[in-house]
Structure formats: structure tokens, C-alpha cells
C-alpha positions, 0 to 999 in steps of 0.5 A: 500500500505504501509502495503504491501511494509513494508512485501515486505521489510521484506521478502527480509530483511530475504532472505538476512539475511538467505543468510549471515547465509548460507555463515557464515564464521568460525573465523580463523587466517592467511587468503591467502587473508590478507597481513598484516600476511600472511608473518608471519612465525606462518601462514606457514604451512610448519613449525614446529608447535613448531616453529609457535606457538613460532613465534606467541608468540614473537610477543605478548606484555604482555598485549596480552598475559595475555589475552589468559590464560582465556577460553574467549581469546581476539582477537588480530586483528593486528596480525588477531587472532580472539576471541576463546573460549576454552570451548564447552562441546560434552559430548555424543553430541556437546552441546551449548547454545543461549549464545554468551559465548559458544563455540558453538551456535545453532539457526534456521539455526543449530538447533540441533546436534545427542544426544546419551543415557548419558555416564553411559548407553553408557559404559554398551554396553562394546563395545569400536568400538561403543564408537569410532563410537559415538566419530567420529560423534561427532567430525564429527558434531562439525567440520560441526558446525564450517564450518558453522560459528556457533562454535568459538571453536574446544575444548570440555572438554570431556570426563569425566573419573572419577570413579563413586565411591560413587552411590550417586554422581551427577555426576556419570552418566556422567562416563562410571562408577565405574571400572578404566579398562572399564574406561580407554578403554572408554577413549581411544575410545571416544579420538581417535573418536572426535579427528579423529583417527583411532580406533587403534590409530596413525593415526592422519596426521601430528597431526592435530586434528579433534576437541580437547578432553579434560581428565576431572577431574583430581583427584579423584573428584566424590563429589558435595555437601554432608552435609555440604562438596562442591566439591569447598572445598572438600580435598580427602584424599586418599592413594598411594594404591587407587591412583594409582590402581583406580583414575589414571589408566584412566587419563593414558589411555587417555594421553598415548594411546589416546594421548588426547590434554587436561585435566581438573584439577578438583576443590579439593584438593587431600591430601591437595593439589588442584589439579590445583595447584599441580606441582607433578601432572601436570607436573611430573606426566601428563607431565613427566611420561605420556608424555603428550603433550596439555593443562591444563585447570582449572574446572570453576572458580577453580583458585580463589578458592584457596584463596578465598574458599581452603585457600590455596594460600596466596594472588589473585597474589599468587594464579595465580603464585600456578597454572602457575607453577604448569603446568596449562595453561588456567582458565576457569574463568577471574581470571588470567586476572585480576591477572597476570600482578600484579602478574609479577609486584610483582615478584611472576610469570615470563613472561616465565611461561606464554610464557610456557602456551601459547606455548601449548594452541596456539599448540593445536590451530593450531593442529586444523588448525586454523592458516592455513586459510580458513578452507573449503580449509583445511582437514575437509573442506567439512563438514557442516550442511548436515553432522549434524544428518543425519539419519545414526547418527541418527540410530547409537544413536537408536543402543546405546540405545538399546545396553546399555538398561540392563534387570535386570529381566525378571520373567517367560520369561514375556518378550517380549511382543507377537505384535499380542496378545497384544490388549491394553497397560497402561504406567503409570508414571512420566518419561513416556513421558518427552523429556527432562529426555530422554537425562540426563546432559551436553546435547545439542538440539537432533535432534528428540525425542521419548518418551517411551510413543510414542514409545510404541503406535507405537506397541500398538493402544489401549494405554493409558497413566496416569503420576499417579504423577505430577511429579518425586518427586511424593508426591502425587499419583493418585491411583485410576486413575492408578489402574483402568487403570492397571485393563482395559489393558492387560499389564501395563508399568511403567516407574519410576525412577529419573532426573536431580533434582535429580542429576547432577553437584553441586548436590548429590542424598540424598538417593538411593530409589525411590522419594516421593510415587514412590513405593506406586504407583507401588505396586498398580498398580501391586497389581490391573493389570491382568499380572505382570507389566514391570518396566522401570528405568530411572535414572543415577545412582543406584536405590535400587529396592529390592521390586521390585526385589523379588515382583513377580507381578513385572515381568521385570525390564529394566534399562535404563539410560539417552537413549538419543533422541532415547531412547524410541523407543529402549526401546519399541523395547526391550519391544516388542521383536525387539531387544535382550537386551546384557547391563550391569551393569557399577556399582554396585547397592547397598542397601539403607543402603548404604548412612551411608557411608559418601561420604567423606571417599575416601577409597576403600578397605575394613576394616573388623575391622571397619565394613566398606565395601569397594567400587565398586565391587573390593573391597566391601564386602556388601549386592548388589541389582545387582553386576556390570557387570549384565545383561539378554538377552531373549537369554541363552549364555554359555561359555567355556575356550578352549585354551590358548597360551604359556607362559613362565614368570618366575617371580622371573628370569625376576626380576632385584631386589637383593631382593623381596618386600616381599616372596608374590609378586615382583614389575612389574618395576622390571620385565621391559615393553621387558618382560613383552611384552614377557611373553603376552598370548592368552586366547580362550572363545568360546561363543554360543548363546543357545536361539532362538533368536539372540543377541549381548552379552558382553563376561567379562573375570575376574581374581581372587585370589584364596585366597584374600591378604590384599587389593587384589580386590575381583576380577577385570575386565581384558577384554571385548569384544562384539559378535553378535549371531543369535540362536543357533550359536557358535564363538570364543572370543580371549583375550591378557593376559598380566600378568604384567598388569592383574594380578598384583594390587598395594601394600600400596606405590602404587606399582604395584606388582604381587602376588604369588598363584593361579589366576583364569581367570573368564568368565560367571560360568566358572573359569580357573586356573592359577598359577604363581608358578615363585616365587617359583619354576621358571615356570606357570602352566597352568591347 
């Protein structure tokens, strides 16, 4: 008796808990319901949030407000504020942990959220709408997150915009990759997504924000730890030149056209300087040039060191006062918790630059309505768990994987594989059938998983799978076990590649070859199966696989990222012919001869007296296993140039200046943003999809010189746009063309400037000759 009324008890305890969980409220300021605040002027909605927000300020004491600069900030109940913390992270989905510290928390009543593939192979769909549409679902899923009591949060430090300059950096998969135009798009779209902006921009009510993005990491941050160098101690030594044509182009692009409410200052230090204590960069240059209006916050922990590991602030207080005044406004940390009031009371930080800090974090909070009470009343209120990986979202992650997959070969047509005539399959690997690889870093619980191994028995019923290494590492190899399945199958499919104890945060790859015996397997299997084998690779960054690329018992090579929950499903559809694969390569895959560049040398032009070969495909000058911006089709697309707009730019005549630069090229501040409007012009690509199968395919249009200038690109990416083709069809690809952005690149004072001679405008194997003979004898001339 007593052993049935102990689980009656029980049963109605749970109901009971289960019901609190389902009516959870989401922590919020200035409840209608409270009358101890709700007359305070910064819970008026009606006001201006500058006004509310200094409102709220005002009625802090010192204490109080020192306790808001960390991204733990306490909760000040007299004035019912509660605890918020600054940091969630939605990188390519909203991500959290058990923990009480994260901004976000999944348990049993929300378990997972939508995880899409890992931004590197996100940014090879070069399709900026379907950057968008992940951006909004994520912001959409973080809203519900928080309606339903499970988020103390509404800011996530995404999206990472770095370049991915060095192939070895941990990093590197997190970036939409290596170029800063293709970069900064991404920026733009995934921005004005999570923060509930239309794809256009500008459409944000009243500024109010879906969910906060957050620009990181500010500058020229893309190493982890390499012989002996760590990211915490790291100073870049970078010139004008590339600052100003690589490492900041898409940090602009996500203040200024995404008018992100956020941006990280990263660990380093840049030319001596850290980045979070860099007054010319924070507030002149993000502040001031960019007309950025949110906050600053610091990487982890990156404040204390300053003077405990950079050696570049003199004291803990001075440390504090570096950053404050500087511009940045919250640490991710508690430094500035323990140090600020000592650093008042010694004079060396004012209860003003703290006021200034404040003022845009609590803007930004009330952005995200919450100051403006019960949430479920507000914009966003109707959102909950029922708006969380629902099968829409579901499907759009499928529709990025299948879209960034990239076929790096594809020898005799071998793909795809014919559903009917395929009686039995061996996939063999280490990363055949392991969820978690699936998703790559800063991933939160996906919703479902499906492996490439369960998705390539959903085609074939005799499937049979070996790892033929325990692991990634592969130091040993089950040789005998694989080749006698690759002799019993009519295909074989390896799936190879890396993970995350290869790399990731705090962690640079040492080599650019596959791990342990990786390669000794896939020879033997190829060497022993009865048709050349399909390789598939998993891994963020590149892989030099030249055996495989030249090794005709090697027949298709997919690369495909970090795919996220759905990625095995889209690679057995590419494999089976479900899908057309369109990705492309984001970053150059190098040689492994590569490494004996040191990852410290941040330059990325060239230096033929040197020997040194320059970065990215802009400006190296080496061997490549595959070129950015490749990648097959099962479908043949050509292209061709059919018209182009007027333009009448007279370079030398739009100048203000008394005197060129230099006879070669003329200053585009020179020529003035009204002009530069004026002299935009269209560019006409029709496409046509030659195969029997339809596509969607990545039309990139390029521009280059006609002869190379001393720190000219090679070439670079000026527009991109995707189009979706059954077999045989034809449509037209219209490009803007605005010369004072597309044709110009920076001089060595990190100038932008146009030069003289010829250009060549650059889609698929056709060139397009432009020369802007203004300089010269005052017109362009279009051939």
C-alpha cells in the first residue's frame, strides 16, 4: 500500500512539475502587473529608447552598475531587472548547454533546436536568400526558446566573419571562408535573418530586434595555437594594404548594411595593439566611420589578458580603464567586476565611461523588448516550442546540405549511382556513421540525425558497413576486413576525412593530409573493389587529396563539410542521383607543402623575391589541389556575356584631386559615393543548363587585370548569384557593376584606388573586356 501511494505521489509530483515547465515564464523587466516600476519612465514604451535606457541608468548606484559590464549581469530586483546573460552562441543553430551559465538551456521539455551543415559548407551554396532563410529560423527558434522560459538571453555572438586565411586554422570552418566579398554578403544575410529583417534590409519596426547578432572577431584573428604562438598572445602584424582590402571589408558589411547590434573584439593584438583595447578601432573606426550603433563585447576572458598574458596594460585597474575607453562595453569574463570600482577609486576610469557602456548594452536590451513586459503580449509573442524544428526547418537544413555538398570529381560520369542496378553497397570508414562529426563546432542538440551510413541503406538493402579504423586518427587499419568487403559489393563508399580533434577553437590542424593510415586504407580498398570507389570528405577545412585526385580507381570525390543533422541523407541523395550537386569551393585547397608557411606571417600578397606565395586565391601564386570557387554538377552549364548597360565614368573628370596618386590609378574618395552611384552598370550572363538533368548552379562573375600591378589580386570575386535549371533550359543572370567598388583594390596606405588598363569581367571560360581608358583619354570602352 505504501509502495503504491509513494508512485501515486510521484506521478502527480511530475504532472505538476511538467505543468510549471509548460507555463515557464521568460525573465523580463517592467511587468503591467508590478507597481513598484511600472511608473518608471525606462518601462514606457512610448519613449525614446535613448531616453529609457538613460532613465534606467540614473537610477543605478555604482555598485549596480559595475555589475552589468560582465556577460553574467546581476539582477537588480528593486528596480525588477532580472539576471541576463549576454552570451548564447546560434552559430548555424541556437546552441546551449545543461549549464545554468548559458544563455540558453535545453532539457526534456526543449530538447533540441534545427542544426544546419557548419558555416564553411553553408557559404559554398553562394546563395545569400538561403543564408537569410537559415538566419530567420534561427532567430525564429531562439525567440520560441525564450517564450518558453528556457533562454535568459536574446544575444548570440554570431556570426563569425573572419577570413579563413591560413587552411590550417581551427577555426576556419566556422567562416563562410577565405574571400572578404562572399564574406561580407554572408554577413549581411545571416544579420538581417536572426535579427528579423527583411532580406533587403530596413525593415526592422521601430528597431526592435528579433534576437541580437553579434560581428565576431574583430581583427584579423584566424590563429589558435601554432608552435609555440596562442591566439591569447598572438600580435598580427599586418599592413594598411591587407587591412583594409581583406580583414575589414566584412566587419563593414555587417555594421553598415546589416546594421548588426554587436561585435566581438577578438583576443590579439593587431600591430601591437589588442584589439579590445584599441580606441582607433572601436570607436573611430566601428563607431565613427561605420556608424555603428550596439555593443562591444570582449572574446572570453580577453580583458585580463592584457596584463596578465599581452603585457600590455600596466596594472588589473589599468587594464579595465585600456578597454572602457577604448569603446568596449561588456567582458565576457568577471574581470571588470572585480576591477572597476578600484579602478574609479584610483582615478584611472570615470563613472561616465561606464554610464557610456551601459547606455548601449541596456539599448540593445530593450531593442529586444525586454523592458516592455510580458513578452507573449509583445511582437514575437506567439512563438514557442511548436515553432522549434518543425519539419519545414527541418527540410530547409536537408536543402543546405545538399546545396553546399561540392563534387570535386566525378571520373567517367561514375556518378550517380543507377537505384535499380545497384544490388549491394560497402561504406567503409571512420566518419561513416558518427552523429556527432555530422554537425562540426559551436553546435547545439539537432533535432534528428542521419548518418551517411543510414542514409545510404535507405537506397541500398544489401549494405554493409566496416569503420576499417577505430577511429579518425586511424593508426591502425583493418585491411583485410575492408578489402574483402570492397571485393563482395558492387560499389564501395568511403567516407574519410577529419573532426573536431582535429580542429576547432584553441586548436590548429598540424598538417593538411589525411590522419594516421587514412590513405593506406583507401588505396586498398580501391586497389581490391570491382568499380572505382566514391570518396566522401568530411572535414572543415582543406584536405590535400592529390592521390586521390589523379588515382583513377578513385572515381568521385564529394566534399562535404560539417552537413549538419541532415547531412547524410543529402549526401546519399547526391550519391544516388536525387539531387544535382551546384557547391563550391569557399577556399582554396592547397598542397601539403603548404604548412612551411608559418601561420604567423599575416601577409597576403605575394613576394616573388622571397619565394613566398601569397594567400587565398587573390593573391597566391602556388601549386592548388582545387582553386576556390570549384565545383561539378552531373549537369554541363555554359555561359555567355550578352549585354551590358551604359556607362559613362570618366575617371580622371569625376576626380576632385589637383593631382593623381600616381599616372596608374586615382583614389575612389576622390571620385565621391553621387558618382560613383552614377557611373553603376548592368552586366547580362545568360546561363543554360546543357545536361539532362536539372540543377541549381552558382553563376561567379570575376574581374581581372589584364596585366597584374604590384599587389593587384590575381583576380577577385565581384558577384554571385544562384539559378535553378531543369535540362536543357536557358535564363538570364543580371549583375550591378559598380566600378568604384569592383574594380578598384587598395594601394600600400590602404587606399582604395582604381587602376588604369584593361579589366576583364570573368564568368565560367568566358572573359569580357573592359577598359577604363578615363585616365587617359576621358571615356570606357566597352568591347
Amino acid at each position: 500500500m505504501a509502495l503504491k501511494f509513494t508512485i501515486i505521489c510521484s506521478i502527480i509530483l511530475l504532472k505538476i512539475l511538467k505543468a510549471q515547465s509548460a507555463n515557464k515564464l521568460p525573465p523580463f523587466s517592467c511587468d503591467s502587473a508590478a507597481t513598484s516600476t511600472k511608473s518608471y519612465p525606462f518601462c514606457n514604451s512610448d519613449l525614446p529608447i535613448p531616453e529609457r535606457a538613460h532613465d534606467l541608468i540614473s537610477r543605478l548606484s555604482l555598485d549596480e552598475k559595475i555589475s552589468q559590464l560582465v556577460n553574467k549581469a546581476s539582477a537588480v530586483p528593486r528596480l525588477g531587472i532580472p539576471y541576463y546573460q549576454w552570451w548564447s552562441e546560434s552559430l548555424h543553430g541556437v546552441a546551449g548547454s545543461t549549464s545554468a551559465d548559458s544563455g540558453v538551456t535545453f532539457d526534456e521539455t526543449i530538447k533540441s533546436a534545427t542544426s544546419f551543415p557548419q558555416v564553411i559548407l553553408t557559404a559554398s551554396t553562394f546563395d545569400e536568400n538561403l543564408w537569410y532563410r537559415i538566419a530567420k529560423v534561427m532567430g525564429k527558434e531562439a525567440r520560441a526558446i525564450y517564450n518558453e522560459g528556457h533562454a535568459v538571453g536574446m544575444t548570440f555572438w554570431s556570426p563569425n566573419v573572419n577570413i579563413f586565411r591560413d587552411p590550417r586554422w581551427g577555426r576556419g570552418q566556422e567562416t563562410p571562408g577565405e574571400d572578404p566579398f562572399l564574406t561580407s554578403k554572408y554577413a549581411v544575410s545571416f544579420v538581417r535573418g536572426i535579427q528579423g529583417d527583411s532580406f533587403e534590409g530596413g525593415d526592422l519596426r521601430d528597431g526592435h530586434l528579433q534576437a541580437s547578432a553579434c560581428c565576431k572577431h574583430l581583427t584579423a584573428y584566424d590563429l589558435e595555437s601554432w608552435n609555440g604562438n596562442s591566439r591569447f598572445t598572438f600580435d598580427a602584424l599586418v599592413t594598411k594594404q591587407d587591412m583594409s582590402d581583406t580583414f575589414q571589408p566584412s566587419f563593414k558589411s555587417c555594421v553598415k548594411d546589416g546594421r548588426a547590434s554587436g561585435v566581438m573584439c577578438a583576443y590579439n593584438s593587431v600591430n601591437g595593439v589588442p584589439n579590445c583595447a584599441d580606441y582607433d578601432l572601436l570607436t573611430k573606426t566601428v563607431r565613427g566611420e561605420w556608424g555603428f550603433q550596439g555593443y562591444i563585447a570582449s572574446d572570453d576572458h580577453a580583458v585580463p589578458h592584457l596584463y596578465e598574458m599581452q603585457k600590455y596594460s600596466k596594472s588589473h585597474e589599468d587594464a579595465v580603464a585600456d578597454v572602457l575607453k577604448a569603446g568596449m562595453d561588456v567582458e565576457c569574463g568577471d574581470y571588470l567586476a572585480n576591477h572597476t570600482k578600484s579602478a574609479i577609486q584610483m582615478g584611472k576610469v570615470s563613472e561616465f565611461d561606464i554610464d557610456r557602456a551601459l547606455h548601449n548594452l541596456f539599448t540593445v536590451r530593450m531593442r529586444l523588448g525586454l523592458f516592455n513586459g510580458n513578452p507573449s503580449q509583445l511582437p514575437y509573442g506567439n512563438l514557442s516550442r511548436n515553432d522549434i524544428c518543425t519539419h519545414e526547418h527541418q527540410d530547409l537544413a536537408l536543402e543546405v546540405a545538399r546545396d553546399g555538398i561540392v563534387l570535386l570529381k566525378n571520373s567517367a560520369n561514375l556518378l550517380p549511382l543507377s537505384k535499380s542496378e545497384t544490388k549491394s553497397l560497402a561504406v567503409i570508414g571512420p566518419n561513416a556513421n558518427v552523429s556527432k562529426t555530422l554537425l562540426g563546432s559551436y553546435a547545439g542538440p539537432p533535432c534528428n540525425t542521419v548518418t551517411p551510413l543510414q542514409g545510404l541503406m535507405n537506397y541500398v538493402r544489401k549494405t554493409e558497413f566496416h569503420q576499417g579504423c577505430e577511429t579518425v586518427n586511424c593508426t591502425s587499419i583493418a585491411s583485410r576486413e575492408a578489402t574483402r568487403l570492397a571485393r563482395s559489393a558492387d560499389y564501395v563508399v568511403l567516407v574519410m576525412g577529419i573532426n573536431q580533434d582535429f580542429e576547432r577553437e584553441d586548436l590548429d590542424r598540424e598538417d593538411l593530409v589525411l590522419p594516421g593510415q587514412q590513405q593506406s586504407l583507401i588505396m586498398s580498398v580501391a586497389n581490391a573493389a570491382k568499380n572505382p570507389v566514391i570518396l566522401v570528405l568530411l572535414c572543415g577545412g582543406p584536405v590535400d587529396v592529390s592521390f586521390a585526385k589523379h588515382n583513377p580507381k578513385i572515381g568521385s570525390i564529394l566534399w562535404t563539410g560539417y552537413p549538419g543533422e541532415a547531412g547524410g541523407k543529402a549526401i546519399a541523395e547526391i550519391i544516388f542521383g536525387d539531387h544535382n550537386p551546384g557547391g563550391r569551393l569557399p577556399m582554396t585547397w592547397y598542397p601539403k607543402d603548404f604548412i612551411k608557411i608559418p601561420m604567423t606571417d599575416m601577409r597576403m600578397r605575394s613576394d616573388p623575391l622571397s619565394g613566398y606565395p601569397g594567400r587565398t586565391y587573390r593573391f597566391y601564386q602556388g601549386e592548388k589541389v582545387y582553386e576556390f570557387g570549384y565545383g561539378l554538377s552531373y549537369s554541363n552549364y555554359s555561359y555567355k556575356f550578352i549585354n551590358f548597360g551604359k556607362n559613362n565614368l570618366d575617371v580622371k573628370r569625376l576626380s576632385t584631386a589637383k593631382r593623381l596618386k600616381s599616372p596608374y590609378e586615382i583614389p575612389v574618395s576622390d571620385i565621391g559615393f553621387e558618382k560613383c552611384q552614377n557611373a553603376k552598370f548592368s552586366v547580362n550572363v545568360s546561363v543554360e543548363n546543357e545536361g539532362e538533368m536539372a540543377g541549381k548552379n552558382s553563376v561567379m562573375l570575376f574581374v581581372r587585370r589584364d596585366e597584374a600591378v604590384k599587389g593587384s589580386p590575381v583576380k577577385q570575386l565581384v558577384g554571385f548569384q544562384t539559378v535553378r535549371l531543369n535540362a536543357n533550359e536557358k535564363a538570364n543572370v543580371e549583375f550591378e557593376i559598380n566600378p568604384c567598388e569592383h574594380f578598384s583594390s587598395a594601394s600600400e596606405d590602404g587606399t582604395l584606388v582604381i587602376q588604369s588598363g584593361t579589366h576583364y569581367l570573368i564568368v565560367g571560360d568566358q572573359e569580357y573586356p573592359i577598359l577604363p581608358a578615363g585616365i587617359f583619354d576621358n571615356s570606357w570602352h566597352f568591347y
